[in-house]
C-alpha positions as CSV (number, residue, x, y, z in Angstrom):
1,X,0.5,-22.7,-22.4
2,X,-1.0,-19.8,-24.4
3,X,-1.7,-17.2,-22.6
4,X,-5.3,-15.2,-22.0
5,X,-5.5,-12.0,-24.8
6,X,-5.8,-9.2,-22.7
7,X,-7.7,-5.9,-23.3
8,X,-6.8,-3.2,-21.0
9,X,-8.7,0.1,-20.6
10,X,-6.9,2.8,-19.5
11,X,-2.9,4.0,-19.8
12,X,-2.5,6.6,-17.1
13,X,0.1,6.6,-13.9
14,X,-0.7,3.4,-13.0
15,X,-2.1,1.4,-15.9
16,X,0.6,2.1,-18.6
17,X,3.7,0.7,-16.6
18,X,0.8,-2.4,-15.4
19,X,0.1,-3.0,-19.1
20,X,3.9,-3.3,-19.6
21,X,4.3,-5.6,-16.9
22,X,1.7,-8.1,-18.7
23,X,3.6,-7.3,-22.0
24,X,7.0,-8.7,-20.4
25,X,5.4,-11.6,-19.2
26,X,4.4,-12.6,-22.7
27,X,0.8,-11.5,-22.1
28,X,-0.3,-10.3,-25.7
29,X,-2.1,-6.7,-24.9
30,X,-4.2,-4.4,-26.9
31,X,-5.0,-1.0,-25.3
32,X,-7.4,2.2,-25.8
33,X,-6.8,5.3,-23.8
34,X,-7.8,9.0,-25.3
35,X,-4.4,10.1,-25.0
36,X,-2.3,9.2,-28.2
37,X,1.1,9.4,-26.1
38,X,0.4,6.8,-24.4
39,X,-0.5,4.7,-27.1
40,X,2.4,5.1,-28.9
41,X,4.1,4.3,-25.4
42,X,1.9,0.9,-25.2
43,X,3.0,0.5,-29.2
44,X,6.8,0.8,-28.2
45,X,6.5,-1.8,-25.3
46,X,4.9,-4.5,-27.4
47,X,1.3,-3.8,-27.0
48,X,-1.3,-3.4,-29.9
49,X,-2.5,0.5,-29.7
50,X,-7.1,0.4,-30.3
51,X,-8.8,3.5,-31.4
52,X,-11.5,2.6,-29.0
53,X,-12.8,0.4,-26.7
54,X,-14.7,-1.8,-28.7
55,X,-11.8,-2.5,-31.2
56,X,-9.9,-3.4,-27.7
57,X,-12.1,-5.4,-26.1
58,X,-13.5,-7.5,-29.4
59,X,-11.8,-10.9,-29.1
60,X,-10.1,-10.4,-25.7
61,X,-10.2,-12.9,-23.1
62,X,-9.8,-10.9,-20.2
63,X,-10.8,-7.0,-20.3
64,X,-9.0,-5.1,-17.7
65,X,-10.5,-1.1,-17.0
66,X,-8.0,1.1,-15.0
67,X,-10.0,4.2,-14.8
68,X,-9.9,6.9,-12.5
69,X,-13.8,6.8,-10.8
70,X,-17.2,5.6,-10.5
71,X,-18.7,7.7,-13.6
72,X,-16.0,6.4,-16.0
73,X,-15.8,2.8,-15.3
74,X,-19.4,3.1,-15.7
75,X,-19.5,4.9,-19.1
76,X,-16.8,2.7,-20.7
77,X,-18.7,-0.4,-19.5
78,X,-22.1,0.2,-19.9
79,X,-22.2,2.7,-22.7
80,X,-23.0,1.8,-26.1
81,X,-19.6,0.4,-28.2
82,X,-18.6,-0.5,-24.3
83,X,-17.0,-3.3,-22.4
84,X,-20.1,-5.2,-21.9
85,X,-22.2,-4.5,-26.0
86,X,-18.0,-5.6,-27.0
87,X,-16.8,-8.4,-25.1
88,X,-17.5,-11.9,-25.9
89,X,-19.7,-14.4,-24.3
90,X,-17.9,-15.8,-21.0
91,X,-14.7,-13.1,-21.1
92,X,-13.6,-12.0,-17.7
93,X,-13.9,-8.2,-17.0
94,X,-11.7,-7.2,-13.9
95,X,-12.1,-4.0,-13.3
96,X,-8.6,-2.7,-11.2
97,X,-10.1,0.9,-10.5
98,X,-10.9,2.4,-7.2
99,X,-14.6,3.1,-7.2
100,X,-17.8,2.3,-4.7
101,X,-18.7,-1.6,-3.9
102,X,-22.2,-0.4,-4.6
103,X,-21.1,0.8,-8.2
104,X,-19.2,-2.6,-8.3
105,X,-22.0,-4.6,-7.4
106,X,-24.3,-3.3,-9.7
107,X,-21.7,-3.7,-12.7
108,X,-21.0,-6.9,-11.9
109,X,-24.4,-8.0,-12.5
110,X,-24.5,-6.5,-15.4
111,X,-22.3,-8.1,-16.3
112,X,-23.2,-11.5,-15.8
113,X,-26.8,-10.5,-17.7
114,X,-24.6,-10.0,-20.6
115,X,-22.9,-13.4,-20.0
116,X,-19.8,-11.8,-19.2
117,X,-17.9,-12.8,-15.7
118,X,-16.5,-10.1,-13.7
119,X,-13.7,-9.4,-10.7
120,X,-13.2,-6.0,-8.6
121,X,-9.9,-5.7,-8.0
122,X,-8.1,-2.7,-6.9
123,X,-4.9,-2.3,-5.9
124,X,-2.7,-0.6,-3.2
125,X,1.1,0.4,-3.8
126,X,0.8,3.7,-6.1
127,X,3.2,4.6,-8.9
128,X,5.9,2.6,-7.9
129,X,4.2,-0.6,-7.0
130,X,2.7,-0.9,-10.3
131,X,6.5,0.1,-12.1
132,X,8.1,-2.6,-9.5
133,X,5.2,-5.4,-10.0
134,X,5.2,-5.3,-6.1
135,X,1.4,-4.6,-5.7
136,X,-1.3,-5.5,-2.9
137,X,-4.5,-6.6,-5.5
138,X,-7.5,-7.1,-3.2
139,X,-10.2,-9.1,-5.5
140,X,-14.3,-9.5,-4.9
141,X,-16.3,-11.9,-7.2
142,X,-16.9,-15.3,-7.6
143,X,-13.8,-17.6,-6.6
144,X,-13.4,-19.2,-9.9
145,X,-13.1,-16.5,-11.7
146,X,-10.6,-14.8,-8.9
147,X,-8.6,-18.1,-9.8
148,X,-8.0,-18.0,-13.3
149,X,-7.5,-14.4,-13.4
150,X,-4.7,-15.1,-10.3
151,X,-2.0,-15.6,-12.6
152,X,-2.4,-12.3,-14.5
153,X,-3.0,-10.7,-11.5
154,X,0.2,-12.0,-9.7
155,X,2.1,-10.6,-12.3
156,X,1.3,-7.3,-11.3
157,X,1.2,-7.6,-7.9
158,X,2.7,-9.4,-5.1
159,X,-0.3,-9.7,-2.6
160,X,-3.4,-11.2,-4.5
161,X,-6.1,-12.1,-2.0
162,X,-9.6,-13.2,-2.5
163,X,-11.3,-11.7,0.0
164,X,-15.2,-12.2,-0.6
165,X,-18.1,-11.6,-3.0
166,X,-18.7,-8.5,-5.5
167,X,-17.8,-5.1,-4.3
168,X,-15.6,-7.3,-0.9
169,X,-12.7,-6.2,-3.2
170,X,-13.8,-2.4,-3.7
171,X,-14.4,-2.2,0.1
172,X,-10.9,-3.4,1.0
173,X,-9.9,-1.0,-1.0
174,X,-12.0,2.0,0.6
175,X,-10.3,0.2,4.4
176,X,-7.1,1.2,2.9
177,X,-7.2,4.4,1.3
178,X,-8.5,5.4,5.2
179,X,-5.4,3.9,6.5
180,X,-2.8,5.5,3.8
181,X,-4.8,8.9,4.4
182,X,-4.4,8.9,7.9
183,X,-0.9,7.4,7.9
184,X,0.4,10.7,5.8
185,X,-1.5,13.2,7.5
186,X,0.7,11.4,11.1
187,X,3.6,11.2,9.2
188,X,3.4,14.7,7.9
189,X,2.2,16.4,11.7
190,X,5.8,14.8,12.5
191,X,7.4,16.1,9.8
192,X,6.3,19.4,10.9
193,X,6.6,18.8,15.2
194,X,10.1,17.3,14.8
195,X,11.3,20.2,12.5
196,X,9.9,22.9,14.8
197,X,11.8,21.4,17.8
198,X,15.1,21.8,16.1
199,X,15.3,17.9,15.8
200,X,17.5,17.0,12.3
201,X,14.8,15.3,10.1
202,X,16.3,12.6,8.2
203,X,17.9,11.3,11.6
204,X,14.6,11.2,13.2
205,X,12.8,10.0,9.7
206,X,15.4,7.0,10.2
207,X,14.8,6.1,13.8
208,X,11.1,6.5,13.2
209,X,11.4,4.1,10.0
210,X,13.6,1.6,12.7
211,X,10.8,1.0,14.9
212,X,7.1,0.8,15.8
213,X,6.4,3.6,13.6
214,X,7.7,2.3,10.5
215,X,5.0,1.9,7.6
216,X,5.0,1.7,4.0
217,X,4.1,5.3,4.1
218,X,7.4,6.5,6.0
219,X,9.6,4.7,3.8
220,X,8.1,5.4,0.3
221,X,7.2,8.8,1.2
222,X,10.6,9.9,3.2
223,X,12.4,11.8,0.4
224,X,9.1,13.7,-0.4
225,X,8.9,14.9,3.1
226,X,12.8,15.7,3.1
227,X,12.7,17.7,-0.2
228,X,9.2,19.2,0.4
229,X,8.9,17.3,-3.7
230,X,5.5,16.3,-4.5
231,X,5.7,14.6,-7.9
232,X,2.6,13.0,-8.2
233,X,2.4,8.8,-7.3
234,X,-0.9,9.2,-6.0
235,X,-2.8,12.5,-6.6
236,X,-4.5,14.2,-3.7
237,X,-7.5,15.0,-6.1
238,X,-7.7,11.0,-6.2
239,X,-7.5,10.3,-2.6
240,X,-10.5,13.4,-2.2
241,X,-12.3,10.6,-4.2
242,X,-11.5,7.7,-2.4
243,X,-12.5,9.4,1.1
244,X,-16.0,10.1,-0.4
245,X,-16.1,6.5,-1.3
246,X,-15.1,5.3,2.2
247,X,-17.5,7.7,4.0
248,X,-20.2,6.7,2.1
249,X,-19.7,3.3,2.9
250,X,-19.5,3.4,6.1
251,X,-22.2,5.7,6.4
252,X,-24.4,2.7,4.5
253,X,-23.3,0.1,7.3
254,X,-23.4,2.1,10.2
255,X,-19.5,2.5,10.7
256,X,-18.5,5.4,12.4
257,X,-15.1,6.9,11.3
258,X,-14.1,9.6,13.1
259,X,-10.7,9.6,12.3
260,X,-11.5,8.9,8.5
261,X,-13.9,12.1,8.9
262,X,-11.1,14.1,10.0
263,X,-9.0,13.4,7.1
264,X,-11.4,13.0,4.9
265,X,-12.2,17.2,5.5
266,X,-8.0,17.8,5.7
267,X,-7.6,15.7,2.3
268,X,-10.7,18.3,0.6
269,X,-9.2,21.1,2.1
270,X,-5.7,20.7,0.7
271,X,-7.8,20.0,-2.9
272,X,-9.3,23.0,-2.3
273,X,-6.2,25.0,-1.6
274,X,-4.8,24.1,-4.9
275,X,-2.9,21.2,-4.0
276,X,-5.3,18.5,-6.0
277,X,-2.5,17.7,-8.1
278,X,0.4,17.1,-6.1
279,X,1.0,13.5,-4.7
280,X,-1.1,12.9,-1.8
281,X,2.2,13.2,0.4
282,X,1.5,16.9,0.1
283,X,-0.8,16.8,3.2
284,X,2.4,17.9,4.8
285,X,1.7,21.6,3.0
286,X,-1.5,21.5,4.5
287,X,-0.3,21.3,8.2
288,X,2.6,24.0,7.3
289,X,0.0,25.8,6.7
290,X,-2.1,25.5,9.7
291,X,1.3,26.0,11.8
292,X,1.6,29.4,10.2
293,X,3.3,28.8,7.3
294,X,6.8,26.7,5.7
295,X,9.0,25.2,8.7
């Protein structure tokens, strides 16, 4: 069966190694990002290099943005030689970045005014889930269109779940950047409690990782804990952006997130400390800090 052209939008941490992912599974790929490198990376797995976004998206079946918030998914889809004036009548747009439901919403139906169909769907599993394949895709839009984008979307990820109308897939989304953010700030409190006792970490990380606390966090994050190594999977300056998104939301349905408030503040505070760029496991620098400094 020939499979879907793909435009994707996009070649940063994430998108470059989830464009090469489609390219191995025979998925024919042309790509536009501003940064040459990574064009001439695209070019060396396989995929077509475009000078810009129209030259991408013209002829594509499926156009796939990976863009890092609300005010560029928004220019490269609505602006002038953009996703929407480029792609053909009845293409699928699927936009995989993290931005608001609202903002998802409203592009979607724009979308369909330009007789294009459209999908949120974000993903969970950082750096190395998109290397690995071994990503959480949560999807929002019509449930046609979340079914013939499913293949594509399984080959990038491992959990693909429809989970309601446009934005649904954004919002699941917001739900778990809260829960990552909060999981790293409990993981890194420990990090700093356990050292402070005396306890040896990497036993304790182990015992920890055995039982009721074990998450996805604890595991992927371990070594950067152990090593104080912050190479960046998941920026903090990223998840600052994310905990605006999930604030506002809530604050739009009435949720109250105490919790997420609380984090929310500790995530801006280690951006504002200098930390922006560091993977978001570097939370632990902001309670070293608080404790009075490196354990």
């Amino acid at each position: 069966m020939k499979l879907p052209r793909i435009a994707w939008i996009g070649l940063g941490v994430m998108g470059s190694p989830m464009a090469e992912n489609l390219l191995k599974a025979g998925y024919p790929v042309t790509g536009h990002t501003l940064e040459p490198h990574k064009l001439d990376r695209l070019a060396a797995a396989g995929g077509t290099p475009a000078g810009s976004v129209r030259e991408a998206v013209a002829g594509a079946d499926v156009v796939v943005t990976m863009l890092p918030a609300d005010r560029e998914v928004t220019a490269v889809v609505r602006g002038d030689d953009g996703v929407l004036a480029s792609a053909r009548p009845g293409a699928l747009f699927v936009d995989m970045s993290s931005i608001g439901p609202r903002t998802s919403a409203a592009l979607a139906a724009d979308a369909t005014a330009h007789g294009v169909r459209a999908l949120d769907a974000p993903v969970s599993g950082g750096e190395a889930g998109a290397v690995e394949g071994t990503l959480s895709v949560m999807c929002g839009g019509e449930r046609a269109d979340f079914e013939e984008a499913a293949p594509l979307l399984r080959t990038l990820g491992t959990t693909v779940v429809h989970c309601g109308p446009h934005g649904a897939g954004q919002t699941v989304k917001a739900a778990n950047q809260l829960i990552v953010a909060a999981n790293i700030q409990a993981c890194a409190e420990a990090v700093v409690f356990l050292e402070r006792s005396g306890v040896d970490l990497a036993a304790a990380l182990d015992v920890l990782g055995g039982g009721l606390a074990a998450s996805a966090v604890l595991g992927r994050k371990r070594e950067n804990f152990l090593n104080r190594d912050y190479p960046p999977g998941f920026r903090i300056e990223l998840h600052h952006k994310d905990m605006g998104i999930v604030t506002a939301a809530a604050r739009e349905v009435g949720a109250v997130l105490p919790l997420g408030t609380l984090v929310a503040t500790l995530v801006a505070a280690a951006r504002a400390q200098g930390d922006g760029a560091l993977d978001h496991s570097a939370l632990l620098r902001g309670v070293e800090r608080l404790s009075g400094g490196t354990t």
